[in-house]
C-alpha positions as CSV (number, residue, x, y, z in Angstrom):
1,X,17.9,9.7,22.1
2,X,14.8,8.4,21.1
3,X,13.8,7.3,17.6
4,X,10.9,10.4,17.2
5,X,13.4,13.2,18.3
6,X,16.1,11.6,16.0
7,X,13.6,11.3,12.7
8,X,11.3,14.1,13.3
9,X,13.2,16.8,11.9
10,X,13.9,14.4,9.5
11,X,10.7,14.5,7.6
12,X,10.5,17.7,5.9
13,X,13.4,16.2,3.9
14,X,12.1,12.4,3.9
15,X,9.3,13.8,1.7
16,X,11.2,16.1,-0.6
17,X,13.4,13.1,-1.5
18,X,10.8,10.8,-1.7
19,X,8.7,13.3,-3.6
20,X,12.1,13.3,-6.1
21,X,12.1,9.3,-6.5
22,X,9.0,8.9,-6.7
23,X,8.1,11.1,-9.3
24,X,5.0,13.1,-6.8
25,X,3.9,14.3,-3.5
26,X,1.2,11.4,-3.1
27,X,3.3,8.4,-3.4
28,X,6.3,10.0,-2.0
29,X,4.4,10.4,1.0
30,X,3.1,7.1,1.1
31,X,6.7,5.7,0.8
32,X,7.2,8.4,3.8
33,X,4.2,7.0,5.9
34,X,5.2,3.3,5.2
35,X,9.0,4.3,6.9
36,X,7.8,5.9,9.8
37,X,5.0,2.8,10.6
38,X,8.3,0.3,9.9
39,X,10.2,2.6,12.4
40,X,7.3,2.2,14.7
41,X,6.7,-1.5,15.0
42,X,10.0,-2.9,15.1
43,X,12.3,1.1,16.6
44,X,15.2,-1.9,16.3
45,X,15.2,-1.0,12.5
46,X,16.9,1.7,13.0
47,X,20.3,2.7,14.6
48,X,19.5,5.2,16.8
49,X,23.8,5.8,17.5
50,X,24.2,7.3,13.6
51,X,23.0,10.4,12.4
52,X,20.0,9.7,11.3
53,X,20.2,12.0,8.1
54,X,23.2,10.3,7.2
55,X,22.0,6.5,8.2
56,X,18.6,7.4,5.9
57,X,20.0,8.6,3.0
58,X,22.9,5.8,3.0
59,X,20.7,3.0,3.2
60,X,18.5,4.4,-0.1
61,X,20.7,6.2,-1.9
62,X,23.0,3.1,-3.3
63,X,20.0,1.8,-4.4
64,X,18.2,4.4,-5.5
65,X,20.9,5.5,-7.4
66,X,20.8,2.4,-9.8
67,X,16.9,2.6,-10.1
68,X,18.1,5.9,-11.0
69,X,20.3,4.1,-13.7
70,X,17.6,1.6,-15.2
71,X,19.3,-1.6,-12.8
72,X,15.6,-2.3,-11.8
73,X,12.9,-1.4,-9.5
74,X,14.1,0.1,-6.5
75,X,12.3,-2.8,-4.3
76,X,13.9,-5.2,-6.1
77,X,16.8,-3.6,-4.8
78,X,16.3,-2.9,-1.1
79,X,15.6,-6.1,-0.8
80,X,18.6,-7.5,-2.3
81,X,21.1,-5.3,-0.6
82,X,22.0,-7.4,2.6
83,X,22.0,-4.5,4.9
84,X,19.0,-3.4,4.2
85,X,18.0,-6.8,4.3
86,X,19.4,-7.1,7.8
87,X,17.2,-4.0,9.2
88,X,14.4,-4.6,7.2
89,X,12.5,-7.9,5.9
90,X,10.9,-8.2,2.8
91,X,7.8,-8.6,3.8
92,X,8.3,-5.3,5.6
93,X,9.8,-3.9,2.8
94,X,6.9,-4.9,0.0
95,X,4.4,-3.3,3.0
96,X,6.3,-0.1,2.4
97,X,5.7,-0.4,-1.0
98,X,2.1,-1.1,-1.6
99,X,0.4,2.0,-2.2
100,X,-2.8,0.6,-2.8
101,X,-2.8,0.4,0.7
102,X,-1.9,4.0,1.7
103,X,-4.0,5.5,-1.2
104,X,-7.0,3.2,-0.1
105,X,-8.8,6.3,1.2
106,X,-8.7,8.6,-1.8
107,X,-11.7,8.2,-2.8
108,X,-13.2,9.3,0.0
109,X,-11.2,11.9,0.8
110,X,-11.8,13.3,-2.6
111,X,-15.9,13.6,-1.8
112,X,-15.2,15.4,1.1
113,X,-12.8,17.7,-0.4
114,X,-14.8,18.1,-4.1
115,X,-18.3,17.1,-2.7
């Protein structure tokens, strides 16, 4: 299978989770956007023989379970769990995270929407 018709119907529920870590639809999104263009420029990130539900949510949810807890920033984390580490670099991982970059164009899309 490929990687799209593994995650695709995966997104709906990428978003509601990362709308639920995040703490709103914008960055949640971002965090969204930021997995998929990961998933796009290196498809090795990903094992593709898992369920993909299942491989997603196991990945995060360790971690996000002790941001959850006040053990530190969830970054911090994901990058110091060695399996994540293993799929994803840092560098790649602090891309994912930078919402400055994803939210670059809100501005603008605010005058177009509000005038």
């Amino acid at each position: 299978m490929t990687i799209s018709s593994l995650v695709g119907p995966q997104i709906p529920l990428l978003r509601r989770y990362a709308r639920a870590l995040s703490g709103s639809q914008e960055s949640g999104d971002a965090y969204v956007a930021a997995l998929l263009e990961t998933l796009l420029a290196d498809p090795d990130t990903y094992d593709c023989s898992a369920e993909p539900r299942e491989e997603s949510y196991r990945l995060v949810q360790r971690n996000a379970m002790r941001t959850w807890n006040g053990e530190g920033p969830l970054l911090d984390l994901l990058k110091a769990d060695p399996e994540v580490a293993g799929k994803v670099p840092p560098e790649k991982l602090e891309a994912m995270f930078d919402l400055g970059y994803h939210l670059k164009q809100v501005d603008t899309i605010f005058k177009r929407v509000f005038g």
